[in-house]
C-alpha positions as CSV (number, residue, x, y, z in Angstrom):
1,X,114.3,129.3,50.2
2,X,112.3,125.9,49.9
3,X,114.8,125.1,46.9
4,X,118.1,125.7,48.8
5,X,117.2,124.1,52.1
6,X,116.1,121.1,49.9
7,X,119.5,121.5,48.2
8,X,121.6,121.6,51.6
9,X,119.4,119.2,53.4
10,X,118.2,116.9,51.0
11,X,114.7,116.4,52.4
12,X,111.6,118.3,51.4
13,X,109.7,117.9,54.4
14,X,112.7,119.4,56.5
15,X,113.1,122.1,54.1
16,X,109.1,123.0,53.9
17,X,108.9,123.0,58.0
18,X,112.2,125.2,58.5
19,X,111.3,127.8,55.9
20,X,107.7,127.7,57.8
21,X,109.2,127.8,60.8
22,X,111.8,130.5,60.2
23,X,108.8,132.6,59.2
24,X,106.8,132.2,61.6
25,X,109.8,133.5,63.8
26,X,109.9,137.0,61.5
27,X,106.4,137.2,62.1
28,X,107.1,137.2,66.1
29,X,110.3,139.2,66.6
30,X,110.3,141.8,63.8
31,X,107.3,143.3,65.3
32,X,108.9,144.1,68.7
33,X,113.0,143.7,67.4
34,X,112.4,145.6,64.3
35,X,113.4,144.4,60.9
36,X,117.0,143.3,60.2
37,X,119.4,144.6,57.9
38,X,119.0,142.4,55.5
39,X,115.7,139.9,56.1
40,X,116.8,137.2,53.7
41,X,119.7,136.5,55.3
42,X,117.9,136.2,58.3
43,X,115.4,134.1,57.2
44,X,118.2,131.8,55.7
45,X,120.2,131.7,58.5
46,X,117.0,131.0,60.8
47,X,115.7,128.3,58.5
48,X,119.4,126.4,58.0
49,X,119.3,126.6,62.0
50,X,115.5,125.3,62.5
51,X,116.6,122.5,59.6
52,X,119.5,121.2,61.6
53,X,117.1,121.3,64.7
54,X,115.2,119.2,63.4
55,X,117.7,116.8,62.4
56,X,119.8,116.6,65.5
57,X,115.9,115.8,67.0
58,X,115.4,112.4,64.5
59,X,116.5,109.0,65.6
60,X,119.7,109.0,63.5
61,X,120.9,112.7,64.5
62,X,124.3,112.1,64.3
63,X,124.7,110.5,61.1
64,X,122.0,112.8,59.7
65,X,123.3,115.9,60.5
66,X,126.8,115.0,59.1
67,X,125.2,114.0,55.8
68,X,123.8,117.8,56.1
69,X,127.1,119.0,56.8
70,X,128.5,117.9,54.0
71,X,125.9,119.0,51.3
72,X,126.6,122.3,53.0
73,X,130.6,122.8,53.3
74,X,131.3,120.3,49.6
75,X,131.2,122.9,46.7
76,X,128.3,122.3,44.7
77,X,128.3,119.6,41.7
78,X,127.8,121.3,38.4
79,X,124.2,119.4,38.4
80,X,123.8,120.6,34.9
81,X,123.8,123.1,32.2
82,X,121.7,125.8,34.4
83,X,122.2,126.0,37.6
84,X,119.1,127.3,39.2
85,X,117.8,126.3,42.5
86,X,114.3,126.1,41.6
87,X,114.7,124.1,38.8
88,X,116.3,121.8,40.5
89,X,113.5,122.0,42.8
90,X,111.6,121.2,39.9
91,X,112.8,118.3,38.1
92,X,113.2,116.6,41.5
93,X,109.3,116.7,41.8
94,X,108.6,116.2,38.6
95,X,111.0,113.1,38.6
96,X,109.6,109.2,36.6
97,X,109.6,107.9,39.8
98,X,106.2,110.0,40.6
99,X,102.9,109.4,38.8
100,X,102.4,112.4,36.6
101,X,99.5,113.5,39.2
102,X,102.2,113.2,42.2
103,X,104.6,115.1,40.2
104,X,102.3,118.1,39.2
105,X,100.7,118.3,43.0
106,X,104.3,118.2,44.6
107,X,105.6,121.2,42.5
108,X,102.8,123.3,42.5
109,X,103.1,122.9,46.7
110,X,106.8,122.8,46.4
111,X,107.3,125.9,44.0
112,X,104.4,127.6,43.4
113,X,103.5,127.9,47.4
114,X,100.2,126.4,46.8
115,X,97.9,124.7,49.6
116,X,96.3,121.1,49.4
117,X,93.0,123.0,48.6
118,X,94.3,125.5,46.2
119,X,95.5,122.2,44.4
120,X,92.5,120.0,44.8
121,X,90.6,122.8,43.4
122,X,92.8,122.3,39.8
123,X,93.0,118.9,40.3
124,X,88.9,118.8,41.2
125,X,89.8,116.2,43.6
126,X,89.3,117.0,47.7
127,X,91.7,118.6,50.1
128,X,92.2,115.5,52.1
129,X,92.9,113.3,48.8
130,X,95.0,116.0,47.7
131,X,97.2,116.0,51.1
132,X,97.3,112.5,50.6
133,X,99.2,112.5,47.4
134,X,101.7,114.8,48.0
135,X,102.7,113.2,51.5
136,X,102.9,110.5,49.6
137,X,105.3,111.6,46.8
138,X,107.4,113.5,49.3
139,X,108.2,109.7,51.0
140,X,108.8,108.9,47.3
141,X,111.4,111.0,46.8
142,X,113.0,110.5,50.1
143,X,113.0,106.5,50.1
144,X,114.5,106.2,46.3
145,X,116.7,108.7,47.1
146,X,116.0,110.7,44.2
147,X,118.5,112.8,43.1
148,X,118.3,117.0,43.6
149,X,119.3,118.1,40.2
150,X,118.6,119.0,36.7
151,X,119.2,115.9,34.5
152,X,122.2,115.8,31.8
153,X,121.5,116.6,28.1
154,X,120.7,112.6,27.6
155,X,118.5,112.6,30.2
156,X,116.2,115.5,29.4
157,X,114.1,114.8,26.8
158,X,112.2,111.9,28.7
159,X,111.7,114.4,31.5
160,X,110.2,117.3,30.1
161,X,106.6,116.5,29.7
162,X,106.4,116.3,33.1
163,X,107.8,119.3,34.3
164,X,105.9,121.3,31.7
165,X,102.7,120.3,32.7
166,X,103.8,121.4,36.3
167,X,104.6,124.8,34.8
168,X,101.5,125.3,33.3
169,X,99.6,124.8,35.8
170,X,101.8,126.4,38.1
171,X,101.0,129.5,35.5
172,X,97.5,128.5,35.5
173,X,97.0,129.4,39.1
174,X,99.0,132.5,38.5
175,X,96.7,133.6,35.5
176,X,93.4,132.7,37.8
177,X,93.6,131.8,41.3
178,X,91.2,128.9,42.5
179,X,91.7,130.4,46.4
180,X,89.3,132.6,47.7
181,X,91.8,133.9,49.9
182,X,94.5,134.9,47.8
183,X,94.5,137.8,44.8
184,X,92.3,136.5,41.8
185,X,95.9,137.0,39.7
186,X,99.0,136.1,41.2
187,X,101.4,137.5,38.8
188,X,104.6,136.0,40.8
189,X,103.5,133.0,39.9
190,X,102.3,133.4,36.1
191,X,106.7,135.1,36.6
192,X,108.1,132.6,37.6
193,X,107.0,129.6,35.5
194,X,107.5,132.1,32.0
195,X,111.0,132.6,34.1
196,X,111.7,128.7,34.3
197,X,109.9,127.6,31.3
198,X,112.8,130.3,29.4
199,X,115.4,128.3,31.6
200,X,114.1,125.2,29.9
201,X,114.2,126.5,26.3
202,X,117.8,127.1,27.2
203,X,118.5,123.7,27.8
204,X,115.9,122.7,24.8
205,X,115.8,125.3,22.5
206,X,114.6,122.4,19.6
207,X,111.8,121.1,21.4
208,X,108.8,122.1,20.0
209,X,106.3,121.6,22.8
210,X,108.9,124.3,25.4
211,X,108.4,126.9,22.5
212,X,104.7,126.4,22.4
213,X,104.5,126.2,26.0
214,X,106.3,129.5,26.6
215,X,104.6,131.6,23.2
216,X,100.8,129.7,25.2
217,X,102.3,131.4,28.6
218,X,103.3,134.6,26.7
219,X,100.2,135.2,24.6
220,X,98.1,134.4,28.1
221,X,100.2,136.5,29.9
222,X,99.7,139.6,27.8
223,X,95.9,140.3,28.5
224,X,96.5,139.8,32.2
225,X,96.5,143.9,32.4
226,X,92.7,143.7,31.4
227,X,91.5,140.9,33.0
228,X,90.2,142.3,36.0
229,X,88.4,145.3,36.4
230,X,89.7,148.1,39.0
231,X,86.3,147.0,40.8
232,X,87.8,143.6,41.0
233,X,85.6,141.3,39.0
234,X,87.2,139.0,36.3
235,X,86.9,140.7,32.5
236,X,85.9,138.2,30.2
237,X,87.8,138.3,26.4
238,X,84.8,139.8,24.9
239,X,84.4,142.7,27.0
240,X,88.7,143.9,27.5
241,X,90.3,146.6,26.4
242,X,92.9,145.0,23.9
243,X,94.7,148.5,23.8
244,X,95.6,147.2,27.1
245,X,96.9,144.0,26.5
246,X,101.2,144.1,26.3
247,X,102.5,144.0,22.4
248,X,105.6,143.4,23.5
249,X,104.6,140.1,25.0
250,X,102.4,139.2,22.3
251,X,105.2,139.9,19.5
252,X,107.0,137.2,21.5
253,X,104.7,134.8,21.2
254,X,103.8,135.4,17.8
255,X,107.4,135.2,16.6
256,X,107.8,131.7,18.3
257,X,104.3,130.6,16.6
258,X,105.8,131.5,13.6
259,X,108.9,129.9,13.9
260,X,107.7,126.7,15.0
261,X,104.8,126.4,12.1
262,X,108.3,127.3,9.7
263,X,109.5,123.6,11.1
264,X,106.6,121.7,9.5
265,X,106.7,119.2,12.3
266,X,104.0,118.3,13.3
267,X,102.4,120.3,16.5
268,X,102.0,119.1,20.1
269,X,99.1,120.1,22.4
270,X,101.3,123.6,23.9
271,X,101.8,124.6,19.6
272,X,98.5,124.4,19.5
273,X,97.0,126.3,22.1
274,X,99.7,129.1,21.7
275,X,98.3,129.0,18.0
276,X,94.7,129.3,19.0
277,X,95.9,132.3,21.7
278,X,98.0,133.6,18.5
279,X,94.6,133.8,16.6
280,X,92.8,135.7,19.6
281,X,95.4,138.1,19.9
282,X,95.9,138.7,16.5
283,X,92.3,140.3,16.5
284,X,91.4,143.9,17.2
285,X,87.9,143.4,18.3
286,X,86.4,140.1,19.3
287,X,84.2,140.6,16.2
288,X,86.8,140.4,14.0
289,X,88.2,136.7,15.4
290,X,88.9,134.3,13.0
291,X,86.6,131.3,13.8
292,X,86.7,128.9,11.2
293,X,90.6,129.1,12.6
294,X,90.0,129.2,16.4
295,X,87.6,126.0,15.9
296,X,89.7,124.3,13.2
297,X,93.3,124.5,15.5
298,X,90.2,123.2,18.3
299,X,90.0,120.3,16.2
300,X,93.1,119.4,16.0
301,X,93.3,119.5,19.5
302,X,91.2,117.1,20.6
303,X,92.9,114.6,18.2
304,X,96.1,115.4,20.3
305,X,94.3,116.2,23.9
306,X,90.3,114.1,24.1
307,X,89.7,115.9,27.5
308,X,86.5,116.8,28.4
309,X,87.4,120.3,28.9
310,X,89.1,120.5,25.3
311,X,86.1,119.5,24.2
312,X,84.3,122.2,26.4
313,X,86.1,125.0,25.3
314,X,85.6,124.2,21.6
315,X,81.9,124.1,22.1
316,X,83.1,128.1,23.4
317,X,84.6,128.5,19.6
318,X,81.5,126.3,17.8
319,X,78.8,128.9,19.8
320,X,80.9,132.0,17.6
321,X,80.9,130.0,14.5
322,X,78.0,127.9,14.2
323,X,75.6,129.8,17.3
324,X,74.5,128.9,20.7
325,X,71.9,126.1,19.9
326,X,74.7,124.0,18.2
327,X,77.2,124.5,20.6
328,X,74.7,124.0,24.2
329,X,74.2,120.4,22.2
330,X,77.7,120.0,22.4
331,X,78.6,121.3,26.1
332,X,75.2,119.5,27.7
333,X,77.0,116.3,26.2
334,X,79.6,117.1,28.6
335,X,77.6,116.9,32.1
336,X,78.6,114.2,33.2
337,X,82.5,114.5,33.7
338,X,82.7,118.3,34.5
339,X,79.3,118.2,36.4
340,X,81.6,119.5,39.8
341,X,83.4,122.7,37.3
342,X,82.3,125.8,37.2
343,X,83.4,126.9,33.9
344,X,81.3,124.2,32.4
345,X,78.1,125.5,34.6
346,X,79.3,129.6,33.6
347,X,79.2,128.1,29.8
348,X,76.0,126.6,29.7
349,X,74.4,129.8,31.5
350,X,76.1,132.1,28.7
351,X,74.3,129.9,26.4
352,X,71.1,129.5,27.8
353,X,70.8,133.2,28.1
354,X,71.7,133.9,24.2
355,X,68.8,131.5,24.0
356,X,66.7,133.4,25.7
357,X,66.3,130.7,28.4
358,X,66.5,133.0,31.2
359,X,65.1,131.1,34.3
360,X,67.5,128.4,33.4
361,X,70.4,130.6,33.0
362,X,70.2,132.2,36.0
363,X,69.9,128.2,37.4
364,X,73.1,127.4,35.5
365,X,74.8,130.6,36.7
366,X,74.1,129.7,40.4
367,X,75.8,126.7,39.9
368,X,78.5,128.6,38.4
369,X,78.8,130.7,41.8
370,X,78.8,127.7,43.8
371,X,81.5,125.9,42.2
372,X,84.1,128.8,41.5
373,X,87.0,129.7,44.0
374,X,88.1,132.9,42.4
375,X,86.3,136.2,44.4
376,X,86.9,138.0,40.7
377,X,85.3,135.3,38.5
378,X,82.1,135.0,41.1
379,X,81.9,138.8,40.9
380,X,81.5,138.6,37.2
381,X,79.6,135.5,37.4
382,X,76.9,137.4,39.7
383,X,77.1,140.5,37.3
384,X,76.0,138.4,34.3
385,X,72.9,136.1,36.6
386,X,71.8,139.5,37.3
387,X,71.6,141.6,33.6
């Protein structure tokens, strides 16, 4: 709905507060009116009405509302070679114009649905910082006038990095939730950014880096039926039933894996995690992972990717290959920039306590607790402080 008011209206703050608004309506009048033939309409028709509201309300009403008008009655410019409303949505917030942080915080509000905090949280920066930013980027895109549309053929390979890093993290927050308040996997969102990121392999089907990044979202999405237990605490890779992980998915990815390594270009940073996710899923017990392969492909990702958190989950791969001792080494050289994530605490703890340092797990666990957002992933945390 977000998408087509922003298409009609051309403002994302007016199409935000309308679909919020019309909402909000539903949840007053359905109770006592009952609920309409068809509620979509309904809330369309609502929010186009709140949206002109609004308009007619601003200083320049009268001129305002006629530009509104005539987005609305013109027939729609063929905007380019898919035309999808939310990938318009899309590439408008993931337009140059934006810093790359802007660009991935307005999305994932935008399209994914997310709060401020829900974002901060994957950003590890605070809610107010975080509000900041995308306030910021909507005025952005309202003051340069940035067009609503997916670029032309010319124009799309200097925008795609951006917008796939806004789908995965958009899929990120799908596969693990960083709310406490919402389900600890939101599979409409993991959905709809495989959904797009296909749209985008339509309009690329060359690019290396939109195959990777849909056989990475593929391969992901195929354990998500064991990843949480039916007592609702997160299921680590070790401990799931890989009978129940989706082949069908998982053939997908594999096929694409294959087909880009058949190139012989050299790999971008979504090739090779889907290549490291191709090696875990090619496994039918975690015993029988290949590690030298899992750490080597590691390797070659922090060439492409020096991120602290790169870095942390190869120490994850070096604890399988090499044991815990050389791998704590690793991750306790790591304190100082993910001091404030929990997955770095959750590592060290799983470390410490194949080491037999148990008071200092359980320290390193409570960390862990403190710093995670997800109710499933503190449920196992707790499980594991507590063996």
């Amino acid at each position: 709905m977000v998408a087509s008011l922003t298409r009609r209206f051309g403002d994302l703050d007016v199409a935000e507060e309308a679909a919020a608004e019309a909402f909000a309506t539903a949840v007053e009048r359905w109770p006592a009116d009952g609920v309409p033939p068809n509620p979509g309409g309904w809330l369309t028709t609502t929010a186009n009405h709140k949206a002109i509201d609004r308009i007619r309300r601003e200083n320049k009403r009268e001129v305002k509302h006629k530009e509104a008008q005539v987005r609305y009655d013109d027939p729609a410019e063929p905007l380019g070679a898919i035309d999808d409303e939310r990938l318009r949505l899309i590439f408008t917030c993931a337009h140059p114009a934006l810093a790359m942080e802007a660009r991935v915080a307005l999305t994932l509000r935008m399209v994914g649905g997310l709060t401020a905090a829900e974002i901060g949280r994957a950003f590890l920066v605070r809610e107010d910082s975080m509000t900041r930013r995308i306030t910021r980027a909507k005025v952005k895109i309202k003051e340069a006038a940035i067009p609503y549309r997916v670029p032309d053929a010319d124009g799309l390979p200097a925008r795609v990095s951006g917008v796939l890093a806004v789908l995965y993290l958009v899929f990120n927050e799908g596969y693990l939730s960083t709310s406490p308040d919402a389900d600890p996997v939101r599979a409409e969102l993991t959905a709809e950014a495989i959904r797009l990121t296909r749209l985008i392999r339509e309009l690329l089907p060359q690019d290396g880096e939109v195959a990777g990044l849909l056989a990475l979202m593929l391969l992901i999405e195929a354990r998500r039926p064991a990843r949480v237990s039916p007592g609702g605490e997160l299921v680590t890779l070790d401990e799931q039933d890989r009978g129940a992980w989706d082949a069908a998915l998982i053939a997908e990815g594999h096929r694409l894996v294959r087909e880009r390594l058949a190139t012989g270009a050299a790999p971008g940073r979504y090739q090779v995690l889907a290549a490291i996710n191709a090696v875990h899923t090619s496994a039918r017990t975690m015993e029988e992972t290949d590690w030298s392969q899992v750490v080597a492909l590691y390797d070659q990702l922090v060439r492409l990717d020096p991120s602290p958190i790169v870095a942390l989950n190869r120490a994850i791969a070096i604890a399988e290959l090499d044991g815990p001792e050389v791998a704590l080494a690793a991750v306790d050289r790591l304190v100082e920039p993910l001091a404030g994530y929990h997955s770095f605490h959750a590592t060290r703890a799983d470390l410490l306590r194949r080491l037999g340092r148990n008071r200092d797990a359980r320290a390193a666990y409570a960390l862990a607790i403190e710093l995670a957002g997800n109710t499933a992933e503190v449920a196992a945390l707790t499980r594991r402080r507590d063996l």
